[in-house]
C-alpha positions in Angstrom: 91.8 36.5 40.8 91.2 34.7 37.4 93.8 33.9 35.5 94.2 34.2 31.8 92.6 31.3 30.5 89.4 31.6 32.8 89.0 35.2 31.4 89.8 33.4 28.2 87.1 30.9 28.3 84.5 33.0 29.6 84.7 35.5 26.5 84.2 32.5 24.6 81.2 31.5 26.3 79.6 35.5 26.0 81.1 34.8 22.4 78.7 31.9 21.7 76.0 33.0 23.8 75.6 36.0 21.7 75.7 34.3 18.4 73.4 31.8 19.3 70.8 34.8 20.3 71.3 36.3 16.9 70.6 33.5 15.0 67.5 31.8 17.5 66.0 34.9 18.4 63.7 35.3 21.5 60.6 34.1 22.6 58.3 36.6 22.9 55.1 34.9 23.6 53.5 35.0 20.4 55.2 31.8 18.8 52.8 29.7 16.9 52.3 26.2 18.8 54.8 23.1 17.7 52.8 20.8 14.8 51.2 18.3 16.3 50.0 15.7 13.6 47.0 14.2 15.8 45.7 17.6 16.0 42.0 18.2 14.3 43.1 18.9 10.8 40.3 21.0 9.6 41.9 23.9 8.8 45.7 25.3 8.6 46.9 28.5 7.9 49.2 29.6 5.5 52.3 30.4 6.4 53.3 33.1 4.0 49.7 34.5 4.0 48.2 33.7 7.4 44.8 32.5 5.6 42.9 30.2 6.7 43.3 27.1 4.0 40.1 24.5 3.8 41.8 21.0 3.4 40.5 18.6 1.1 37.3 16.7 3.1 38.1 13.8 5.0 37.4 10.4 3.4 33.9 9.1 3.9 33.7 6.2 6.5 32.6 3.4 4.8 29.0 2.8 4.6 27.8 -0.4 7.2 26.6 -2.6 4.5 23.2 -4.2 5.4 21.4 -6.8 3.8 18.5 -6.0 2.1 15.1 -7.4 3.6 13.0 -8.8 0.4 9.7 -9.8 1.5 8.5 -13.0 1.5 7.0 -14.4 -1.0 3.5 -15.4 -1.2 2.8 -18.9 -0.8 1.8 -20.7 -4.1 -1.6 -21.6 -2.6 -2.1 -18.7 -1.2 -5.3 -19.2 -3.4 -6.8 -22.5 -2.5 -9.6 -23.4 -3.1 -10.7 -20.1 -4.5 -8.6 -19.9 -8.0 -6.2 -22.2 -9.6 -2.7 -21.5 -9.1 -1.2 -19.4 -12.1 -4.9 -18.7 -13.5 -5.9 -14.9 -14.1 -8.3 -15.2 -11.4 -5.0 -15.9 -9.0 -2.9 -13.1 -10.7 -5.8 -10.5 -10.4 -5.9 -11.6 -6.9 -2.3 -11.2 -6.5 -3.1 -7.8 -7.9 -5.9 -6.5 -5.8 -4.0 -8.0 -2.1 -0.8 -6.1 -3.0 -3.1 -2.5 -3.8 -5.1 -3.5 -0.5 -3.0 -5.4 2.1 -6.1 -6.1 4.3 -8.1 -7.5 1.3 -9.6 -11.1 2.6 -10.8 -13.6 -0.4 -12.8 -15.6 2.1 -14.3 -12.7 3.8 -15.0 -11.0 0.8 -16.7 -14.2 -0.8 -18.9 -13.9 2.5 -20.3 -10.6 2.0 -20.9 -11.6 -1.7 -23.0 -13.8 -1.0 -25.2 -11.9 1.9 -25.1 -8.6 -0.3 -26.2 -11.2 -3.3 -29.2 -12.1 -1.3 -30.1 -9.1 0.5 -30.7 -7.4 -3.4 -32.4 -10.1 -5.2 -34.7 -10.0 -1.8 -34.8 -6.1 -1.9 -36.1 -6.3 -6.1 -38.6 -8.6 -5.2 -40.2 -5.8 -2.2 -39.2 -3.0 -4.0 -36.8 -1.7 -1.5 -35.0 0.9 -3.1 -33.3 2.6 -0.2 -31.4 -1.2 0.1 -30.6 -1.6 -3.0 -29.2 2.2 -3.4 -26.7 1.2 -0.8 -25.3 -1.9 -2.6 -25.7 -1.1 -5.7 -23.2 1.3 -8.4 -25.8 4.5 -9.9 -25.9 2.3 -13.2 -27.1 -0.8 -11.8 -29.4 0.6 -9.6 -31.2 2.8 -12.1 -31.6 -0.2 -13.9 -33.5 -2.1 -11.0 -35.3 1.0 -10.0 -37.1 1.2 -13.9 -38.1 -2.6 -13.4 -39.8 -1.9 -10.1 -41.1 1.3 -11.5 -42.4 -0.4 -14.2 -43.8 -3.3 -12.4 -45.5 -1.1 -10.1 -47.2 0.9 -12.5 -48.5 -2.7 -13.6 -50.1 -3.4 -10.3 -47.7 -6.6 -10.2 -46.2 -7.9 -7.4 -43.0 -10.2 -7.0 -42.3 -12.7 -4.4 -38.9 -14.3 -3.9 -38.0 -17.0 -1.2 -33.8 -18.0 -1.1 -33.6 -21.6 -0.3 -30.2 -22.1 -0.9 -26.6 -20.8 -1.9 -25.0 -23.5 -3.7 -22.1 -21.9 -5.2 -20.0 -18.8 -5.6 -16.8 -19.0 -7.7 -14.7 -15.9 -8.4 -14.6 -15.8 -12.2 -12.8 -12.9 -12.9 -10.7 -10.5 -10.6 -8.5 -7.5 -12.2 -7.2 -4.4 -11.0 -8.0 -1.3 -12.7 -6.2 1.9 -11.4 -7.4 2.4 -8.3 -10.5 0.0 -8.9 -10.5 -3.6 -7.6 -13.0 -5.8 -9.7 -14.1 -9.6 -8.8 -16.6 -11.1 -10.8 -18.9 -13.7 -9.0 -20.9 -16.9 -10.8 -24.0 -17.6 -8.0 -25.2 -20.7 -8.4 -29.1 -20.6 -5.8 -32.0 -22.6 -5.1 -35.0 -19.9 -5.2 -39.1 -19.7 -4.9 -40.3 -16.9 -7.1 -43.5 -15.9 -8.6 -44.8 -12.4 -9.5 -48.7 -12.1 -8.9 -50.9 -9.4 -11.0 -53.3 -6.9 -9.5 -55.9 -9.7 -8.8 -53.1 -12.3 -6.9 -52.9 -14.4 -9.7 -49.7 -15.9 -10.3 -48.5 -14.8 -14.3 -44.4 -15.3 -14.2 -42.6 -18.4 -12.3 -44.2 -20.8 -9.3 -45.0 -20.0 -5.9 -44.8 -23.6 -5.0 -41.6 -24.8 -7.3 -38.1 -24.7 -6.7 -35.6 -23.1 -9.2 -32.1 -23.7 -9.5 -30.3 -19.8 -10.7 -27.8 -19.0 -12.1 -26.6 -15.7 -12.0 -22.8 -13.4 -12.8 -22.5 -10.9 -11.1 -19.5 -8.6 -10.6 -18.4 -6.3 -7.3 -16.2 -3.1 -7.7 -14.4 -0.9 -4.6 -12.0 1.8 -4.7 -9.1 0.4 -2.2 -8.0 4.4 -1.7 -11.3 4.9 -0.3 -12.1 4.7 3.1 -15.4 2.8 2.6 -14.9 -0.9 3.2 -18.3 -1.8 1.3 -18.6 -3.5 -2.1 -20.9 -2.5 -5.0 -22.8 -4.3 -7.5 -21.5 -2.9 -10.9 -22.9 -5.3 -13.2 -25.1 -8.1 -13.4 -26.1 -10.5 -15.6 -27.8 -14.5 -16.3 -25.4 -17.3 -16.0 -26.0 -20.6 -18.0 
């Protein structure tokens, strides 16, 4: 049997127990999930609306700063021997090799002087399929009316190189997309031109001259084509 006080105690207990349910409710298996502040915080929902709310974005990591690779400079004499350091000539240079990385002074000066040959040869025989290939339209119609002129003549022109004793860049510019470089020849040449008869009228098939001549190359560096033309010539002193 319980006595009075365990009976009393025990409606105390159903007491609390009751009251506690009133106020704590049940679980029913639908409770939202405790907070958990590590949680991906992307979204959270409203508690009086039950809308999903965007948060404000995240702030941006900071950028890894990196240092900024400036390229080298060119060397001061990157020039030498070919134009004077701070001269035109060496800024047009500067000019042309930054438009056209693979652009070679000393190769170029090369060709010059080979395509310089190879034309004042070709004039001399006439060759005008040569000379259309290394020559701009202008230039070449120019030649072409000497020859057609000379043949029409009955003269003949005979020229023998001897030497190449200088080639100095005189000028060099970039304009748009057209690199220029202006050559002074300096040449050693035998040259005569011989009438319809073989007699000798203009220069000395047996004499040396020393010639002087300017002539100036162009090339569009966006082109494909590698080769050079002749885009003006003229006499040096």
């Amino acid at each position: 049997m319980f006595d009075i006080y365990t009976i009393i105690f025990l409606a105390l207990a159903v007491f609390i127990f009751l009251r506690l349910r009133s106020v704590l409710g049940q679980r029913t298996g639908r409770e939202r999930p405790p907070y958990d502040p590590y949680a991906t915080r992307d979204a959270v929902r409203s508690p009086v609306t039950d809308k999903v709310v965007a948060l404000p974005p995240r702030p941006a990591e900071p950028a890894t700063v990196r240092p900024v690779e400036v390229p080298a400079a060119p060397p001061a004499d990157r020039w030498k021997d070919v134009a004077e350091t701070g001269s035109s000539v060496a800024a047009g240079l500067d000019a042309i090799a930054a438009a056209d990385p693979s652009f070679d002074v000393k190769h170029f000066i090369t060709g010059a002087r080979a395509a310089y040959e190879m034309i004042v040869t070709a004039f001399a025989e006439g060759d005008r399929r040569q000379l259309r290939n290394l020559l701009s339209r202008e230039v070449f119609d120019g030649f072409d009316a000497a020859i057609g002129e000379r043949e029409r003549r009955g003269e003949t022109a005979e020229t023998r190189f001897v030497s190449i004793d200088g080639s100095t860049i005189t000028g060099a510019e970039l304009r748009g997309r057209t690199t220029q470089i202006t050559i002074r020849f300096v040449s050693k040449l035998i040259s005569a031109t011989r009438d319809r008869s073989g007699n000798v009228i203009e220069g000395n098939a047996d004499k040396v001259t020393d010639v002087t001549d300017v002539w100036t190359f162009a090339r569009d560096v966006s082109s494909r084509d590698p080769n050079w033309k002749v885009v003006a010539t003229e006499a040096g002193q």
